[in-house]
C-alpha positions in Angstrom: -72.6 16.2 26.4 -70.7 18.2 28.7 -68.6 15.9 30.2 -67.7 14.6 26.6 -66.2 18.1 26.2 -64.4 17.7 29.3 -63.0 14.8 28.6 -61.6 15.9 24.6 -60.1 19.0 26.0 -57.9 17.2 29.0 -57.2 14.4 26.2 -56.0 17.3 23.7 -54.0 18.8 26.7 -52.4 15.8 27.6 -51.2 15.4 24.0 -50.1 19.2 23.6 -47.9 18.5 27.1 -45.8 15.8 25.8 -45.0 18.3 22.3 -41.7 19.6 22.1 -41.4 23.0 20.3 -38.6 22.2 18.0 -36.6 25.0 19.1 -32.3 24.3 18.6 -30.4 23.1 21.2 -27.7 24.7 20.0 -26.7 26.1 23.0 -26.8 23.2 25.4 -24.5 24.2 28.1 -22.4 21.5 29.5 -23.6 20.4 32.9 -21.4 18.2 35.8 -20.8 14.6 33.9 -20.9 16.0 30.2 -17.2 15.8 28.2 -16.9 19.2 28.3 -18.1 20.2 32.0 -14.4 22.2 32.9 -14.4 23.1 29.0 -12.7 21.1 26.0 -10.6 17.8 26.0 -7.1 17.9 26.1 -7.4 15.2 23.0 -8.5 16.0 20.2 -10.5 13.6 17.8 -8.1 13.8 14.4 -9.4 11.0 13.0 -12.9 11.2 13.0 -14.3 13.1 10.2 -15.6 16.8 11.2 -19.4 16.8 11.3 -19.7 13.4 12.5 -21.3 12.5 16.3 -20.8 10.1 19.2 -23.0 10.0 21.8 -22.0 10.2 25.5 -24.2 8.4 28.3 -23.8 9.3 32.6 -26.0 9.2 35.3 -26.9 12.6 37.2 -26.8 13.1 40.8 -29.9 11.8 41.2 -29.7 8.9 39.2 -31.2 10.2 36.4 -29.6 9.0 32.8 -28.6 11.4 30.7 -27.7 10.2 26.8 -26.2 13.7 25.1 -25.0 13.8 21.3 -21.8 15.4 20.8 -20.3 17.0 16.9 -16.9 17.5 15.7 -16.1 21.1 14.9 -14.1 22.3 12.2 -11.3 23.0 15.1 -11.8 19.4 16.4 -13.7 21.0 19.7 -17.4 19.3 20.9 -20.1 20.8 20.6 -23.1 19.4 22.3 -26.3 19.0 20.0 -28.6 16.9 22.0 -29.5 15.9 25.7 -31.6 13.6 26.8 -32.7 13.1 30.3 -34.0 9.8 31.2 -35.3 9.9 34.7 -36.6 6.8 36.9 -39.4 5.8 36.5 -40.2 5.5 40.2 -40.6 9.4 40.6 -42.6 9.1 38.1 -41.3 11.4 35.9 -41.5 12.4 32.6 -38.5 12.4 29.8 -36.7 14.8 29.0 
């Protein structure tokens, strides 16, 4: 019976590990390989409607992917609003 218990706690600990909080990203900084790295574009996007996203996909250093989500401000700057980090499987890894 013991080892029954053992075994439902690491399963429910597991499960609890890949959770996310659900906390905002609104304040991803931009990091080397986002649009807006050395700060906004010298082009603006004036004919894509404010509110609406685009997503922008690199590779890190490391050769991780990275896929972020970008929106159009009312001033026609980016703001990032999502990041994920996809990295290899063969460091076994998880995502991001």
């Amino acid at each position: 019976m013991k080892m029954k218990s053992v075994i439902a706690v690491t399963v429910v600990a597991l499960a609890l590990a890949g959770c996310t909080t659900g906390l905002s990203n609104a304040n991803l900084e931009p990091i080397p390989g986002s649009i807006t790295y050395n700060g906004q574009p010298r082009t603006k996007l004036t004919k894509s409607p404010v509110g609406s996203t685009f997503t922008h996909n690199f590779r890190r250093w490391n050769g991780d992917r990275v896929i972020e989500t970008y929106q159009i401000q009312p001033d026609r700057s980016l703001k990032i609003i999502d990041r994920r980090i996809i990295r290899d499987w063969l460091t076994f890894g998880s995502d991001d």
